[in-house]
C-alpha positions as CSV (number, residue, x, y, z in Angstrom):
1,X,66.6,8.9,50.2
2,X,67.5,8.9,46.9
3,X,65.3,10.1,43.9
4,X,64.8,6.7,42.7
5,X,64.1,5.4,45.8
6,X,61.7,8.4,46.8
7,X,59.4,7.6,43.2
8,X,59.2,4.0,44.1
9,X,57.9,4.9,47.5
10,X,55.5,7.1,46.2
11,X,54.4,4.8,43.2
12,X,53.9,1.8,45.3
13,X,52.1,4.2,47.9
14,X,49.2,5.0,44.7
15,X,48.8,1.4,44.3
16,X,48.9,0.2,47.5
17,X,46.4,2.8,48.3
18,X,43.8,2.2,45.9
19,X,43.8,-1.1,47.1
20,X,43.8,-0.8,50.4
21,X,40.3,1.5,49.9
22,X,38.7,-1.0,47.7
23,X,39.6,-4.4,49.1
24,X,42.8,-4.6,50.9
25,X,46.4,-6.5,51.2
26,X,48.1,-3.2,50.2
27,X,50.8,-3.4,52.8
28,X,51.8,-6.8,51.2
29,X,53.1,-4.4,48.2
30,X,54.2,-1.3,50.7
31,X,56.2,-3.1,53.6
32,X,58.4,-4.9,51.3
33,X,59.3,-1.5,49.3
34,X,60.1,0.3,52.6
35,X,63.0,-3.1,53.8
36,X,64.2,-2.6,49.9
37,X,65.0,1.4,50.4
38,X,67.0,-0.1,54.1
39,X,64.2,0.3,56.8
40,X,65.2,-3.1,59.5
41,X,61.5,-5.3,59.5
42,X,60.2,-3.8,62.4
43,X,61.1,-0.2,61.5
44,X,59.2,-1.0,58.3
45,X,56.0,-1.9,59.9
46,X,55.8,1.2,62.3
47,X,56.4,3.2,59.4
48,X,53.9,1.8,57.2
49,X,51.3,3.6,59.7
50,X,51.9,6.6,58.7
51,X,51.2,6.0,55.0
52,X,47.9,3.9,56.0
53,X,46.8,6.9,58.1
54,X,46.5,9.5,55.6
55,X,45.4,6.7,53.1
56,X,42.5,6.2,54.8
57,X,41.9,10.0,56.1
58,X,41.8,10.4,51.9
59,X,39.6,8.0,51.3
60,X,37.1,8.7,54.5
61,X,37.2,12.5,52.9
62,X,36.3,10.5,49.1
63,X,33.4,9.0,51.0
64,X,31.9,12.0,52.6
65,X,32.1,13.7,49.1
66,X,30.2,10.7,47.2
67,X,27.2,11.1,50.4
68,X,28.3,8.1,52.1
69,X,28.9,8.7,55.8
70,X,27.7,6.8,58.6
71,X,30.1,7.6,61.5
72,X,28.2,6.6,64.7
73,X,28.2,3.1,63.4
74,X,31.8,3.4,61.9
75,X,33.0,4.4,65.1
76,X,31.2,2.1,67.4
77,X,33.1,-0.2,65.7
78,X,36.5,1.7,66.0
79,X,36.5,1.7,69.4
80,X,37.2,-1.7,70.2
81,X,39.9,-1.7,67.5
82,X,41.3,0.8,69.2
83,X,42.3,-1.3,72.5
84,X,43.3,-4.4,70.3
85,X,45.5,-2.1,67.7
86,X,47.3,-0.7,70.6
87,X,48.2,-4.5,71.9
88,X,48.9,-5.5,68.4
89,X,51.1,-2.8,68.0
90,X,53.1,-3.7,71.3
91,X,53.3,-7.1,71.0
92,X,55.0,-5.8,67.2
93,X,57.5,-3.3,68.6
94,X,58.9,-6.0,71.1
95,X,59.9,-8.8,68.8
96,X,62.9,-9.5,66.6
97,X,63.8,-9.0,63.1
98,X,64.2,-12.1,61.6
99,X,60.4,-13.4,63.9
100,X,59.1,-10.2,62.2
101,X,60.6,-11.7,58.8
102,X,59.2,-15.1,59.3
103,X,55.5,-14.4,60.9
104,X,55.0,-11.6,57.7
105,X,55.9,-14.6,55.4
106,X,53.1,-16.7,57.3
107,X,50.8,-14.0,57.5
108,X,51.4,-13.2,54.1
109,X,50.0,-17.3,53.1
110,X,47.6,-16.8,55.7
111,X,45.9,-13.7,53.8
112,X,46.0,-15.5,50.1
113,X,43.6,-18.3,51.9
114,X,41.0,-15.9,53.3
115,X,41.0,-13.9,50.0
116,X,40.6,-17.1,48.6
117,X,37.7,-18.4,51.0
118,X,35.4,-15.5,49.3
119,X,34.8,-13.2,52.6
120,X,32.6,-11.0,50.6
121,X,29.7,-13.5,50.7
122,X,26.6,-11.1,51.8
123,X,24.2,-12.9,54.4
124,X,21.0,-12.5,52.0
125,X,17.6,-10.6,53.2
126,X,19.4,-9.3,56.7
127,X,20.6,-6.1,55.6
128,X,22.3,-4.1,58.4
129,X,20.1,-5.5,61.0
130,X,21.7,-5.0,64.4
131,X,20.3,-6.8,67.4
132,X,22.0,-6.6,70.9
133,X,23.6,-10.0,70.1
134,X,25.2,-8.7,66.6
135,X,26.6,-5.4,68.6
136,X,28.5,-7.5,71.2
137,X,29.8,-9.9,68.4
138,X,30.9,-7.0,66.2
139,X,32.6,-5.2,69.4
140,X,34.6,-9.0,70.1
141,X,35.4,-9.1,66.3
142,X,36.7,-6.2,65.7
143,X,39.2,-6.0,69.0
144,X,40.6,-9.0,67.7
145,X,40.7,-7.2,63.9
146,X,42.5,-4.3,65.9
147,X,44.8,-6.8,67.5
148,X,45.7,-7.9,63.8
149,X,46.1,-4.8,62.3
150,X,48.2,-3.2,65.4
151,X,50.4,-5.8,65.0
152,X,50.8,-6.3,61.1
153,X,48.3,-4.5,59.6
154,X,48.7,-6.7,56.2
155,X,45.6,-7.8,54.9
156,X,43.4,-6.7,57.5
157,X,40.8,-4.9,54.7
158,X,40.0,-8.3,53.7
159,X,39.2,-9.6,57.6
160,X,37.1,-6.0,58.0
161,X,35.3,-6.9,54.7
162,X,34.1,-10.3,56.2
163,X,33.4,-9.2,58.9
164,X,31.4,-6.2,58.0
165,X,29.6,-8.7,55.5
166,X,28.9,-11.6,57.7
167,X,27.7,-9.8,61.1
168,X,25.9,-6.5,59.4
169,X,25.0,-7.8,55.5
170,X,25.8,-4.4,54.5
171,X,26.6,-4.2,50.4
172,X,30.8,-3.9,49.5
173,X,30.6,-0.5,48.8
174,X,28.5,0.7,52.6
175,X,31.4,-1.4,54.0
176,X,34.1,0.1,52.5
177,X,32.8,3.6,53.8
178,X,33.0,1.9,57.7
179,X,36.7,-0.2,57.1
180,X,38.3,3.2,55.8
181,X,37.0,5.3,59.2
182,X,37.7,1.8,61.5
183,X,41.4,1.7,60.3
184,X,42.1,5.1,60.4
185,X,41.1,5.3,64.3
186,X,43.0,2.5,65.5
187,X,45.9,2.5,62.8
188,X,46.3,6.7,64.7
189,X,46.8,4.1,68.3
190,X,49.3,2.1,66.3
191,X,50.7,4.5,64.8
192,X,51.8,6.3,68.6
193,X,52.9,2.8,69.9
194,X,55.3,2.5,67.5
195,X,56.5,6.5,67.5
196,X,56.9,5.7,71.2
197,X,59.3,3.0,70.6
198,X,61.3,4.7,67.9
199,X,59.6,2.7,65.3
200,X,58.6,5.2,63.1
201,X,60.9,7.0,60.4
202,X,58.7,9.9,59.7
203,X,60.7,11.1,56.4
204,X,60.1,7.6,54.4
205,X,56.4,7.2,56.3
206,X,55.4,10.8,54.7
207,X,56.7,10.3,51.5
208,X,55.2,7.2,51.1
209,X,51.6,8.8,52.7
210,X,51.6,11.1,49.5
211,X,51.3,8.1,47.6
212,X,49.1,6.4,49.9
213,X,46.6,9.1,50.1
214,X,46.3,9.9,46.2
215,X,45.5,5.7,45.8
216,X,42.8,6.5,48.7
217,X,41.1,9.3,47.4
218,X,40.9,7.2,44.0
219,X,39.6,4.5,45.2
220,X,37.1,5.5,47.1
221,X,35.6,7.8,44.3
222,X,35.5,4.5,42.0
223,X,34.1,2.8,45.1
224,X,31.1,4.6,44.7
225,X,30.8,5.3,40.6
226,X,31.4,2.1,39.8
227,X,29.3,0.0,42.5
228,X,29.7,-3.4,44.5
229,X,30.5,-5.5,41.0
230,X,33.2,-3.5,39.7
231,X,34.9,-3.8,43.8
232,X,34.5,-7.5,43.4
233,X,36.5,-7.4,40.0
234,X,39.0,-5.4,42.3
235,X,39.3,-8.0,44.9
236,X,39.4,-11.0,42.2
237,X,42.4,-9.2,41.0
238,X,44.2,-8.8,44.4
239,X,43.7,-12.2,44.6
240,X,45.9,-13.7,41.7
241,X,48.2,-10.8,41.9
242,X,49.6,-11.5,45.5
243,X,49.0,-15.2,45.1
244,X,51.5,-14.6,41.7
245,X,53.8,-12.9,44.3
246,X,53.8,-15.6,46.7
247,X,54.5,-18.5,44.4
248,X,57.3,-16.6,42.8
249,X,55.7,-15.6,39.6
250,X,56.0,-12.3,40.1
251,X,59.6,-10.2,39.6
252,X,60.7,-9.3,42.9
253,X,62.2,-6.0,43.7
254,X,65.7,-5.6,42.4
């Protein structure tokens, strides 16, 4: 890598981190910088693990510091991501290139619409209630969320957030405490898939984690000084910034 290819990586790695901790949609900014410094498609989404893994390690450590910890529940909830994360990430490592190319760009439109559709809506007066019923819908969910972000990993903060929200009520900031810990236990069984298939370059993937894991630690201490309204301005933001990207209004990458 050259230097001016090694400071993009990292600078794109403290963005994409802090907003991967506070809403998510980072890896719409990181797996297009790793194809621009020559990683093929699918080389660039094994790599991106490794940035997302010590992103999120930073930012469950920034948690833990601001008091907010809850890892039986966090957990509970990883486990099933675990099994779907590791089918994702197969079902990643055995298609082409240009698919890769094509589903991202799908994905990509797929991710705008959800952002758009306002996941963060809390289900009122049923704060973090959790009856038999809720645990066995939040253990289906979040196989299929592990499925997702095995295999692309784009975007999946956003699905976590709704589905955090919908099935438990908890507030933006409780919920970004439990995303950070669920994707860095199934993004570690990605992360293997794809080093097993020689998907990983660890050089680019570390350089870029430096990044990655100063925008976590970040965002997760704003997370928590600045509350559940300043996160929303957050996620607005995300929003007309990669829908700007999509429709071209945005420079792309020269």
């Amino acid at each position: 890598m050259e230097i001016s290819e090694i400071l993009i990586v990292i600078v794109v790695g403290i963005v994409a981190g802090f907003v991967n901790t506070l809403a998510g949609g980072g890896s719409l900014l990181t797996l297009p910088a790793l194809i621009f410094v020559g990683l093929p498609p699918t080389m660039a989404n094994g790599t991106n693990r490794v940035a997302i893994l010590m992103n999120n390690v930073m930012a469950i450590v920034g948690f833990k510091q601001r008091g907010l910890a809850d890892y039986k529940l966090s957990l509970g909830l990883a486990v099933p991501g675990v099994a779907g994360a590791i089918v994702g990430a197969k079902l990643a490592v055995d298609i082409s290139d240009t698919l890769f190319q094509k589903v991202l760009a799908a994905i990509m439109l797929l991710v705008v619409g959800l952002i758009l559709w306002n996941p963060t809506r809390r289900l009122q007066g049923d704060q973090a209630v959790f009856s038999p019923k809720r645990r066995l819908l939040a253990m289906v969910a979040f196989f299929f969320v592990g499925v997702y972000g095995g295999f692309i990993q784009a975007g999946v903060g956003f699905i976590i957030i709704a589905a955090l929200v919908l099935i438990t009520g908890l507030d933006l900031v409780q919920t970004n405490s439990h995303k950070v810990v669920v994707i860095a236990v199934y993004t570690l069984a990605a992360l293997v898939t794809f080093a097993l298939n020689g998907k990983v370059n660890w050089v680019v993937g570390l350089v870029m984690a430096i990044g990655n894991g100063i925008g976590g630690w970040i965002g997760s201490q704003l997370a928590v000084t600045k509350g559940e309204r300043w996160i929303r301005g957050v996620l607005a933001v995300a929003v007309v910034a990669m829908a700007a990207k999509l429709l071209g209004l945005l420079p792309a990458l020269p």
